[in-house]
N, C-alpha and C positions, 0 to 999 in steps of 0.2 A: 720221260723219266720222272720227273714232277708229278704228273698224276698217278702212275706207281706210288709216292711214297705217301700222297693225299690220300689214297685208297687203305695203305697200312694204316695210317693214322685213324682215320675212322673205325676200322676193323679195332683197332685197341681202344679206340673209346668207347664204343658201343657197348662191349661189356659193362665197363666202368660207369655209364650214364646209368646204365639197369639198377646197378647195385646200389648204387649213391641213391636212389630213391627207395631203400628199402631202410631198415632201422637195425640199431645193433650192428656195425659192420666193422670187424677188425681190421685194422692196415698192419702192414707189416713190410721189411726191405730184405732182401737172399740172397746172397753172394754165391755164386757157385763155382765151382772148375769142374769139368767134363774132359771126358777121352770120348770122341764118336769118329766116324769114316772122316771124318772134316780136319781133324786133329783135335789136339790139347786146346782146350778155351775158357776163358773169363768170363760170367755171365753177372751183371749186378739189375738185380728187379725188384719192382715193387709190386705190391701184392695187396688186393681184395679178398678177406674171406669173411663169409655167411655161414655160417654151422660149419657142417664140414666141406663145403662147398669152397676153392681157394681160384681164383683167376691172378694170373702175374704176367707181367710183361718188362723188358728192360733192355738194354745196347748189350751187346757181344762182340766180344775181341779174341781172336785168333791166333794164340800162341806162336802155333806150331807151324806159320805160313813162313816160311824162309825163303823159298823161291820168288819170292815177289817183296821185297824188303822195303820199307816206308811207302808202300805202295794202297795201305786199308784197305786191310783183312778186317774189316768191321759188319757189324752185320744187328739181329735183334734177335730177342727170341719170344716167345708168346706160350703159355700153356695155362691147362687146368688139370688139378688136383683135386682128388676128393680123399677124405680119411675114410678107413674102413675101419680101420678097431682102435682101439685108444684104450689106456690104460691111464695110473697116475703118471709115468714117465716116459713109456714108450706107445709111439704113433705106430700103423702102419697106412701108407698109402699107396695111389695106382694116380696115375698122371697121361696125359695127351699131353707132346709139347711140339711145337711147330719152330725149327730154328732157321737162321738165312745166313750167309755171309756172302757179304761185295767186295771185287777186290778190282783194281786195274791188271788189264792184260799184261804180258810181257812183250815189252818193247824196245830190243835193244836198235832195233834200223831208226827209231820217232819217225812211225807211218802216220801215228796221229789217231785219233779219231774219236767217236764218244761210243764207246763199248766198254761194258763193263761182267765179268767172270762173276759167276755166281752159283752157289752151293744152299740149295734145299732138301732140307733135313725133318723128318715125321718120326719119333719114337711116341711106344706106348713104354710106360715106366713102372716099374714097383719100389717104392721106396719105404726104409726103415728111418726115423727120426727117433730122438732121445732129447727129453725135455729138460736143461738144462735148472732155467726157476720160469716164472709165468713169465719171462720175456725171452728168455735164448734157447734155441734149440738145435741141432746138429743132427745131421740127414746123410743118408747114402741112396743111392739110386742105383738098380738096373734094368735096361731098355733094350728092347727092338724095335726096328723099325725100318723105313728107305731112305733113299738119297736121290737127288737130282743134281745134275753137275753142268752144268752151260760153260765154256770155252770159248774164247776167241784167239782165232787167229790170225792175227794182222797184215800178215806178210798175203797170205793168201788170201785173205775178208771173208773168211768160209765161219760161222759156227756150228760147234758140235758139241750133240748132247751125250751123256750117258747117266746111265741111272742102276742101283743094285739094291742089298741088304745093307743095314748098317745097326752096329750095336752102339751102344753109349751106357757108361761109366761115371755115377757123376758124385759130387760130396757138397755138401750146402752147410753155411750155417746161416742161420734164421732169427731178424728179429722181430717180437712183435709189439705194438704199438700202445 
């Protein structure tokens, strides 16, 4: 499990190590809430952008997990954005975003164990942005994409997967640095 999360970690630096060596590089922090096959969720990231080039990464929280209550529904998400046309106020852009959530099984017997439920998520994105002044700006997104879903269940120690289509819904506002 450890090295899972050593392996994320790397994956999100790597970008950032590339960029920080290059000159002129905007930082910026996004708040977002999303609707995808996962549920309602809280996304807060930080962000590298080079021209129109934008890489962000930040924790995700899972509204909409009721079935598993104080149980973390928490997860991360990771994507890049490019802007395609730009105006004085209004953006358009297109996005790859890669998102995850971990949660514990249900376990109402305490079988115990170290198993953990988990939800991977791939949209591609089109998003509209409106440039508030040179630092705030407010976004809307929509996505398709897939979904992977890992399950455990305890009673039986069997996992199972399933995987489909998944749409996403999302609203940002943006600061930049």
């Amino acid at each position: 499990m450890i090295r899972k999360w050593i392996y994320l970690l790397a994956l999100l630096a790597l970008p950032s190590c590339l960029l920080w060596s290059q000159s002129s590089i905007d930082h910026s922090a996004q708040l977002s809430s999303s609707l995808s096959w996962s549920g309602a969720d809280v996304h807060l990231a930080y962000g590298l952008q080079k021209g129109p080039h934008q890489l962000y990464a930040g924790p995700r929280l899972l509204l909409s997990n009721s079935h598993l209550p104080l149980k973390g529904p928490w997860g991360g998400a990771l994507g890049y954005r490019i802007r395609l046309l730009q105006s004085r106020r209004l953006l358009s852009t297109a996005s790859v975003e890669y998102k995850f959530i971990l949660s514990e099984p249900y376990d109402p017997l305490q079988l115990g164990g170290d198993f953990l439920n988990s939800i991977h998520e791939w949209h591609l994105s089109y998003g509209l942005w409106y440039r508030l002044n040179d630092h705030w700006q407010l976004g809307s997104t929509i996505g398709t994409g897939f979904y992977l879903e890992r399950l455990t269940d305890l009673q039986e120690q069997r996992k199972q997967g399933f995987s489909g289509y998944s749409g996403q819904l999302g609203f940002l506002v943006r600061y930049v640095f």
